[in-house]
C-alpha positions in Angstrom: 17.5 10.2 12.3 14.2 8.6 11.0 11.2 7.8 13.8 8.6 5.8 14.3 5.3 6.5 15.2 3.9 2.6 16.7 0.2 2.1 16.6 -1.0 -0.1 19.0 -4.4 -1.8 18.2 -5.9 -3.3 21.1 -9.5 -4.6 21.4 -10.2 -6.5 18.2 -11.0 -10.7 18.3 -8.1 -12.7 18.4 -7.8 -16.0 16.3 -5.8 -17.7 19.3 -9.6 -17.5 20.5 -10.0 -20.3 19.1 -8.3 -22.5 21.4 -10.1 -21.6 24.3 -12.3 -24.4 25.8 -15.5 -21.7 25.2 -14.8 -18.9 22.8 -17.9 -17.2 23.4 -17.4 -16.5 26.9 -13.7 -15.4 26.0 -15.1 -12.9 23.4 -17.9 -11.6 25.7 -15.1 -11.2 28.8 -12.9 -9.4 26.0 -15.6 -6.9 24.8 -16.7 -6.4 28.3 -13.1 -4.8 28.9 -13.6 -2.3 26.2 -15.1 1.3 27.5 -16.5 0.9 24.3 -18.3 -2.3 24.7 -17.1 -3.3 21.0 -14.0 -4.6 18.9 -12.5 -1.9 16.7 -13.8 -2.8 12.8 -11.0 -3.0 10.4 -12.0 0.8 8.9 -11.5 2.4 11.8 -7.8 0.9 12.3 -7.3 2.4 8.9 -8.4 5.8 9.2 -5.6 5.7 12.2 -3.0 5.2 10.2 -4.2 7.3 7.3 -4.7 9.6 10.1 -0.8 9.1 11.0 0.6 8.7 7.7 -1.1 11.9 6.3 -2.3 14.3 8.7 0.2 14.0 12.1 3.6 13.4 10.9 4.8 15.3 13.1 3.8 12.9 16.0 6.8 10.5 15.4 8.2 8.7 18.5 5.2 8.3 19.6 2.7 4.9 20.7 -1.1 5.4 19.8 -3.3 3.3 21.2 -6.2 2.6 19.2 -8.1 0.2 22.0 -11.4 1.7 22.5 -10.1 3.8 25.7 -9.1 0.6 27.5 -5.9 2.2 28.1 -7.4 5.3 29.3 -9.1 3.3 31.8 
């Protein structure tokens, strides 16, 4: 039986963004929810799943949050 390992990425700017009537307040309100008071960059969402693919297969079934400890609280 093959399983997957789901990476959820969480804090990083949305395009539907956009939309909103002020964007800029949306994005400051969104950061502002990050422990980390930043969005993730696109390399750090990649050494994730390098760090998943290559390092912890063994970690299948599993959901990782990459969110800048939002999760965590």
């Amino acid at each position: 039986m093959d399983r997957t390992t789901l990476l959820h990425v969480a804090g990083q700017p949305a395009e539907q963004r956009r939309e909103l009537a002020d964007p800029e307040t949306a994005r400051r309100e969104g950061i502002e929810r990050v422990p980390l008071k930043r969005w993730a960059t696109p390399d750090e969402i990649a050494e994730m799943v390098l760090f998943v693919g290559l390092v912890a297969q063994f970690a299948t079934g599993s959901c990782l949050s990459i969110d800048g400890g939002t999760v965590a609280g």
